[in-house]
C-alpha positions as CSV (number, residue, x, y, z in Angstrom):
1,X,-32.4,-11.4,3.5
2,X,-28.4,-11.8,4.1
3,X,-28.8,-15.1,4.5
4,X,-30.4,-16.3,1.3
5,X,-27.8,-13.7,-0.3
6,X,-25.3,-15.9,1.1
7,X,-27.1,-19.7,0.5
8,X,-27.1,-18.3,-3.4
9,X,-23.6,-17.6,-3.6
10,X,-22.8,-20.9,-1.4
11,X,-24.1,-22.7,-4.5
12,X,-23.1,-20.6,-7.0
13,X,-19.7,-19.7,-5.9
14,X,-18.9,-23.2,-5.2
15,X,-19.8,-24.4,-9.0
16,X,-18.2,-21.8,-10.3
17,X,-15.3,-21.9,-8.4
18,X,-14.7,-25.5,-9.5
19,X,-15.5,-24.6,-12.9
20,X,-13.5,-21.8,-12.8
21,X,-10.4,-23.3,-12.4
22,X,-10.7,-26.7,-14.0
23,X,-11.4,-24.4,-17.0
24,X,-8.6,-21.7,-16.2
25,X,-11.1,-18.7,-16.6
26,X,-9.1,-15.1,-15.8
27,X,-7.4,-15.0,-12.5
28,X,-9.0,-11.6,-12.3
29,X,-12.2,-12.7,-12.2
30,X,-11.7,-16.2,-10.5
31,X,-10.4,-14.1,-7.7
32,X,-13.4,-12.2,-7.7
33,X,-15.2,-15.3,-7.3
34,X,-13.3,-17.2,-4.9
35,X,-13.2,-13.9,-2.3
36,X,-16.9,-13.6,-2.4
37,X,-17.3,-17.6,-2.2
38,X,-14.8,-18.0,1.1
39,X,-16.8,-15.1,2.6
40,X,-20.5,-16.4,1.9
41,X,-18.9,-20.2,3.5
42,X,-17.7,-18.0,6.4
43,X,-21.0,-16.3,7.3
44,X,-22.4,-20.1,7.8
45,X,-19.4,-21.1,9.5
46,X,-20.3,-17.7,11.8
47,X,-23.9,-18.6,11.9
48,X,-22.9,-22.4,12.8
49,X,-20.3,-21.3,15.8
50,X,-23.5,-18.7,16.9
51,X,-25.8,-21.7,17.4
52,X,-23.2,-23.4,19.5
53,X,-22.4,-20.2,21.5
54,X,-26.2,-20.3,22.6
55,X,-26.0,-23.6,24.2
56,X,-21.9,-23.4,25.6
57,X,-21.8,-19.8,26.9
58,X,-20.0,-16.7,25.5
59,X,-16.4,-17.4,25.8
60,X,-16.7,-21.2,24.4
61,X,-18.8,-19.6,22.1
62,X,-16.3,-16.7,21.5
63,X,-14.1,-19.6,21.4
64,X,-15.5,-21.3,18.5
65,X,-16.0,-18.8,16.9
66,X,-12.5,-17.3,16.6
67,X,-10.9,-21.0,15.9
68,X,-13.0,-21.6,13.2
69,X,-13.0,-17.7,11.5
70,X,-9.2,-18.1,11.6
71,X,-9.2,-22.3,10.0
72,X,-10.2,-20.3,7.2
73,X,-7.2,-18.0,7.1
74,X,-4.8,-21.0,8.5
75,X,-5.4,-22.8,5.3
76,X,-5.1,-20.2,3.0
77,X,-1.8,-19.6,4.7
78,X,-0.9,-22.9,4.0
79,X,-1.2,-22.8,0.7
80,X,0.7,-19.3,0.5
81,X,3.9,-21.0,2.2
82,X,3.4,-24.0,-0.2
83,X,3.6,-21.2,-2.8
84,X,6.3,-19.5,-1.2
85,X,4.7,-16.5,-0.7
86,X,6.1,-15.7,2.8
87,X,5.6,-12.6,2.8
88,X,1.8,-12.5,1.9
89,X,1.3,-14.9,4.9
90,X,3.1,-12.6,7.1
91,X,1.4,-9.5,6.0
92,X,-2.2,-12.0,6.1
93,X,-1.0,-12.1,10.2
94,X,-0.4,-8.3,10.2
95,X,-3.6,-7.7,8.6
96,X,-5.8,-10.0,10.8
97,X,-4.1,-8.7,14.1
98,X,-4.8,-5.0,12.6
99,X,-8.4,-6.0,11.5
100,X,-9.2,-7.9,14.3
101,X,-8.7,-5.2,17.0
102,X,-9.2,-2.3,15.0
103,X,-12.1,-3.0,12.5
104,X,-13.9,-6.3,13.9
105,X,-13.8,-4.2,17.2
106,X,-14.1,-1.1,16.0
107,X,-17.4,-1.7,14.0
108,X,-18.7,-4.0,17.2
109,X,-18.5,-0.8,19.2
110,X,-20.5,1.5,16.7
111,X,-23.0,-0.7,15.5
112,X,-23.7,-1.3,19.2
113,X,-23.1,2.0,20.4
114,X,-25.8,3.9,18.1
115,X,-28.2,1.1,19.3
116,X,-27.2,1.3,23.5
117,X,-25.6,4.9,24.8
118,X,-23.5,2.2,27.0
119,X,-22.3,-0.8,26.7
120,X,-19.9,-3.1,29.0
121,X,-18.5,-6.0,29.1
122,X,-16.1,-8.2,31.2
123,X,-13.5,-5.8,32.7
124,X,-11.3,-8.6,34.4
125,X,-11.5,-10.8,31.1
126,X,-10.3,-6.9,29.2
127,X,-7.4,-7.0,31.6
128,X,-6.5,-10.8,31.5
129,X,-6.5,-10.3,27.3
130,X,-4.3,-7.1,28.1
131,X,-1.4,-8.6,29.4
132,X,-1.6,-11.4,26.3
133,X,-1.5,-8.7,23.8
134,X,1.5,-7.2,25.0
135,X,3.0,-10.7,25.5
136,X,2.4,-12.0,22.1
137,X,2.5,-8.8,19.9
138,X,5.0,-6.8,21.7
139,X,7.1,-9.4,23.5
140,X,7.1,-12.5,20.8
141,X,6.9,-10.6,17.6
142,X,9.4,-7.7,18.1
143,X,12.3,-10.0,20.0
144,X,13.0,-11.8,16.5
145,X,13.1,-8.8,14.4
146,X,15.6,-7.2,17.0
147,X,17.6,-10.2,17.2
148,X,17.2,-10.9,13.5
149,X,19.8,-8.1,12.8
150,X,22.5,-9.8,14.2
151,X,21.7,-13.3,13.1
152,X,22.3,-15.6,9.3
153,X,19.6,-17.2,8.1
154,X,19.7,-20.5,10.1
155,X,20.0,-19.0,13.1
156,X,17.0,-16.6,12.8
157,X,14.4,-19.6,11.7
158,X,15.8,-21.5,15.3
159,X,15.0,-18.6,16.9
160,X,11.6,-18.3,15.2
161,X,10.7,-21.9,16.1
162,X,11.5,-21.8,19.5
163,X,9.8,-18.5,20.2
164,X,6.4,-20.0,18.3
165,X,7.2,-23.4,20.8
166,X,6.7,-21.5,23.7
167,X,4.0,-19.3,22.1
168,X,2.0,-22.4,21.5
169,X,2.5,-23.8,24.8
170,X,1.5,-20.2,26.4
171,X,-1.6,-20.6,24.6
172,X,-2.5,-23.9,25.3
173,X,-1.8,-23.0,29.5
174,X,-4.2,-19.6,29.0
175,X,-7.0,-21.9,27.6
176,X,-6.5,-23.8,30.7
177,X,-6.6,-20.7,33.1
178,X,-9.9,-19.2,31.4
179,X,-11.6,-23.0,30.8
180,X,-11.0,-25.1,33.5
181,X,-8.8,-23.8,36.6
182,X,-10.6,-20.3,36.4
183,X,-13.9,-20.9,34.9
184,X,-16.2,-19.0,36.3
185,X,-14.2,-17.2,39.2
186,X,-14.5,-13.5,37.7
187,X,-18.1,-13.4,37.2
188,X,-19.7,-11.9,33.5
189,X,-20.9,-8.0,33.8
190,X,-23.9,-8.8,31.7
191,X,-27.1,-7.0,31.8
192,X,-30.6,-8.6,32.3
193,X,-30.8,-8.4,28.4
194,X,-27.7,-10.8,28.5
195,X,-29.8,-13.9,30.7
196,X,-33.1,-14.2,27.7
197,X,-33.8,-17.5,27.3
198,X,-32.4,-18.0,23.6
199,X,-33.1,-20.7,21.1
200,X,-30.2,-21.8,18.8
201,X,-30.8,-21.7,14.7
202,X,-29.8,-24.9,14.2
203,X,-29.0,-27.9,16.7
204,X,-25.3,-29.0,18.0
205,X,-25.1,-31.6,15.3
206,X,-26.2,-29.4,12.1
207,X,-23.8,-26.7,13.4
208,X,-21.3,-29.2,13.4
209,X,-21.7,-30.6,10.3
210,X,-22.2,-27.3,8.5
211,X,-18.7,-26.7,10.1
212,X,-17.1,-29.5,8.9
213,X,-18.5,-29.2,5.4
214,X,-17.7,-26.0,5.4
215,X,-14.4,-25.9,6.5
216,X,-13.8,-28.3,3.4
217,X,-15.5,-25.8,0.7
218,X,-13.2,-23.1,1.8
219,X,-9.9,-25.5,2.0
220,X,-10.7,-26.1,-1.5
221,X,-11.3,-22.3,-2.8
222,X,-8.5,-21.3,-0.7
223,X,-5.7,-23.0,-2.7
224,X,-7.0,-22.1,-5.4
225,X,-7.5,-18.0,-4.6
226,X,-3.5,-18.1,-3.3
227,X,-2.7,-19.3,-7.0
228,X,-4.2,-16.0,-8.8
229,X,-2.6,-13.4,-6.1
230,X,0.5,-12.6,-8.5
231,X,-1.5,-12.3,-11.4
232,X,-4.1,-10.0,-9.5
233,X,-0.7,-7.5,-7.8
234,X,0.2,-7.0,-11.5
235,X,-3.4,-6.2,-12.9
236,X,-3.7,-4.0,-10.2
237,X,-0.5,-2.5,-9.0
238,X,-0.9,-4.0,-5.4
239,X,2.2,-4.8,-3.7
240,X,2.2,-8.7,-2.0
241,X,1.8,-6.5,1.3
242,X,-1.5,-5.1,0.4
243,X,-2.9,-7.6,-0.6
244,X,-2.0,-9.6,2.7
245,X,-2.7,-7.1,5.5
246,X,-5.8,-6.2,3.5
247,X,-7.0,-8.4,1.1
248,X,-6.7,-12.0,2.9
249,X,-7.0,-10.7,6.0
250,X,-10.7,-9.4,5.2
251,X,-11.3,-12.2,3.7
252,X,-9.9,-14.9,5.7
253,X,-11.8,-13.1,8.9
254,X,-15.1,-12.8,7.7
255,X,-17.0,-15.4,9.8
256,X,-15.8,-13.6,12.8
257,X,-16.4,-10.0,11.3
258,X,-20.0,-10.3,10.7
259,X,-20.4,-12.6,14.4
260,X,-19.2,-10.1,16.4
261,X,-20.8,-6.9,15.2
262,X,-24.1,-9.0,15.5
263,X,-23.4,-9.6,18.7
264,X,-22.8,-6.2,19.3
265,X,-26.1,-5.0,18.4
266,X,-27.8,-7.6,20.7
267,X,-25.8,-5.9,23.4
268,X,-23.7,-9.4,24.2
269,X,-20.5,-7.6,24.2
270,X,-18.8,-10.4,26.3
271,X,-19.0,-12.3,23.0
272,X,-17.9,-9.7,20.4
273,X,-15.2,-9.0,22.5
274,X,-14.3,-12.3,22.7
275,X,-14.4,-12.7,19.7
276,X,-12.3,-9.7,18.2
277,X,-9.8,-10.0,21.3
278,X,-10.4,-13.5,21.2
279,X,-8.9,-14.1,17.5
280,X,-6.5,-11.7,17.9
281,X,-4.5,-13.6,20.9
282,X,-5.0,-16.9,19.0
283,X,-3.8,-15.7,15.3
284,X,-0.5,-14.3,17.5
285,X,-0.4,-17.2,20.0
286,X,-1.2,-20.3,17.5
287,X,-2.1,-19.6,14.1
288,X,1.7,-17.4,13.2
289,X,3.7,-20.0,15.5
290,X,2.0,-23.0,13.7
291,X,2.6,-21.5,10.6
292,X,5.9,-21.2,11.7
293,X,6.1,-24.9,12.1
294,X,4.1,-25.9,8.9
295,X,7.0,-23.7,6.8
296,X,9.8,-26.1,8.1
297,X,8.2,-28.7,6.0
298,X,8.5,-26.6,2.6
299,X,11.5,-25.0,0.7
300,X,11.2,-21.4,1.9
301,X,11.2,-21.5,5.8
302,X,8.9,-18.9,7.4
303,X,10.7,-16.5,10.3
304,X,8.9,-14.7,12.7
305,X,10.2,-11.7,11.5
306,X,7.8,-8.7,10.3
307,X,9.0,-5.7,8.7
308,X,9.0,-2.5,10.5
309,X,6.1,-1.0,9.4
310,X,3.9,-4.1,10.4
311,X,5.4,-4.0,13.6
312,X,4.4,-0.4,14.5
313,X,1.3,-0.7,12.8
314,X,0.5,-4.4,15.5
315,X,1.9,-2.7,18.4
316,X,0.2,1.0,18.5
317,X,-3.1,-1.2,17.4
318,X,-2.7,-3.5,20.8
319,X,-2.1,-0.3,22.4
320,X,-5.0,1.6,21.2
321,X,-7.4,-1.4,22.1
322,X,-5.9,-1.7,25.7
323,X,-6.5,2.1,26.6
324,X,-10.2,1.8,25.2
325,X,-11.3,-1.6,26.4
326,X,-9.0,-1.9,29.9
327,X,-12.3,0.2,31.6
328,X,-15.2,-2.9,30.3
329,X,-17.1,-0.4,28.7
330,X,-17.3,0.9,25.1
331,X,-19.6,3.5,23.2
332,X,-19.9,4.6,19.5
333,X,-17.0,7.0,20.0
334,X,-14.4,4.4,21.0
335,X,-15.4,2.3,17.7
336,X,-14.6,5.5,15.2
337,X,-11.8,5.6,16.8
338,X,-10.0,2.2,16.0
339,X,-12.2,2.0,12.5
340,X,-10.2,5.9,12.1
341,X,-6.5,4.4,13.2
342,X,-7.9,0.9,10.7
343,X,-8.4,3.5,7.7
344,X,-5.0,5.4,8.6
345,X,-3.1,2.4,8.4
346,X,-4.8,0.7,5.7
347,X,-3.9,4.2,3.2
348,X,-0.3,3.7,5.0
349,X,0.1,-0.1,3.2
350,X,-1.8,1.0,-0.4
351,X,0.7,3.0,-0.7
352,X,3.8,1.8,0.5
């Protein structure tokens, strides 16, 4: 039933989105349309990545799943800087570190905690992904906004770019480690439930394809959502920051939303935890310090400098999600939890 929800606003959304603007219909409502659009593309870019995780194993899978959930928010971030609207992009990051850990997670573990009393999943992969966190959230994002203070202008966006260098390259050698040099040393805690013979929805060249198309669609609708944002503050009375950690963030992550809490109810935790963890470590690691990058080729340079209240709010979230998931098990509990400190933060943002 979802799914033909979704394949009906695929083809209207993506009529109506072209229409939309070539016409200049209200920004209100073309932002209305162009949310509900990138999100129906997404679940098909989630279903796409889900038939590929069938037939490369969970953390490819989780993989996939993560890079092409956050190509959606990558290119909506583009268009942002292009806009100069560096501080949307920067709350988008805050927002998708904040959603990924505490609502893509946080739902995962109660969906699949009222369906299994326990649930576990790979406790030296939870520990691996620990370390990263504090790395890229506490290390790499607080170091510039301390050393910002004492720094011009220039000086801060050097600092930004070589921080995201090394970010990138850390990244690149942690692939490595969990792909190649360590692939399969620390052995999956998977159930028997975890080794049924699956059969993926579509084949390896249709889930590609649908990628690609995809992908496309919502590079399209993107640029054109980033251009009604102001208008849409001012109807509303949402600040840029709102509608960043919130707004973009939600949408921008939907593939990997609605992946990972199905996995979650199938009781493949590996993945969904892969996926929420997943994301996470790559948004931090690649997406902010490629942003970073991108923004040296526009007029308004992006530093890797957050405001305070998006610092706290990324650092107690990696926190919280260490202390739960450093054990490799989770139960309905732990999910209310992070969904209570998700709904705490997000009132914190409306109204600051």
């Amino acid at each position: 039933m979802a799914n033909k929800i979704f394949l009906i606003l695929v083809l209207a959304g993506v009529p109506l989105s072209v229409a939309g603007s070539l016409m200049h219909w209200p920004s209100v409502v073309m932002f209305g349309v162009y949310c509900l659009t990138i999100i129906a593309l997404a679940s098909f870019m989630g279903r796409a990545t889900e038939s590929l995780a069938v037939v490369m194993g969970p953390r490819i899978g989780g993989l996939l799943n993560a890079t092409f959930g956050n190509a959606v928010e990558l290119i909506i971030s583009i268009f942002a800087l292009k806009a100069g609207l560096v501080g949307v992009v920067l709350a988008s990051l805050t927002g998708s570190v904040l959603g990924n850990l505490l609502l893509v997670a946080g739902l995962s573990f109660f969906v699949g905690g009222l369906k299994f009393k326990r649930q576990t999943f790979n406790v030296f992969d939870a520990r691996h992904n620990a370390g990263l966190l504090i790395f890229a959230v506490v290390v790499a994002f607080v170091i510039p906004e301390v050393f910002a203070q004492s720094m011009n202008e220039t000086k801060t966006i050097s600092l930004s770019v070589g921080i995201s260098i090394i970010l990138i390259l850390l990244y690149l050698a942690a692939l490595f480690f969990k792909l190649v040099t360590h692939r399969g040393v620390y052995q999956h805690g998977e159930n028997g439930s975890h080794h049924e013979e699956e059969t993926p929805e579509w084949s390896k060249g249709k889930s590609m394809l649908i990628l690609l198309l995809a992908t496309v669609a919502v590079a399209y609708v993107s640029e054109n959502l980033v251009h009604t944002f102001e208008v849409v503050a001012e109807s509303f009375g949402w600040t840029e920051l709102f509608i960043g950690v919130i707004i973009v963030a939600i949408v921008g992550n939907a593939a990997e939303h609605a992946s990972a809490i199905i996995f979650a109810y199938k009781n493949k935790m590996d993945i969904a935890v892969e996926i929420a963890v997943g994301s996470t470590l790559q948004i931090a690691m690649f997406v902010a310090p490629v942003l970073v990058l991108i923004s040296l080729m526009f007029p308004t340079a992006m530093p890797l400098v957050f405001s305070m209240p998006e610092l706290i709010a990324m650092v107690s979230s990696v926190f919280l999600m260490i202390v739960i998931s450093n054990d490799g098990e989770t139960n309905w509990f732990e999910g209310v939890t992070l969904l209570a400190a998700y709904l705490i933060m997000g009132i914190g943002f409306f109204l600051l």
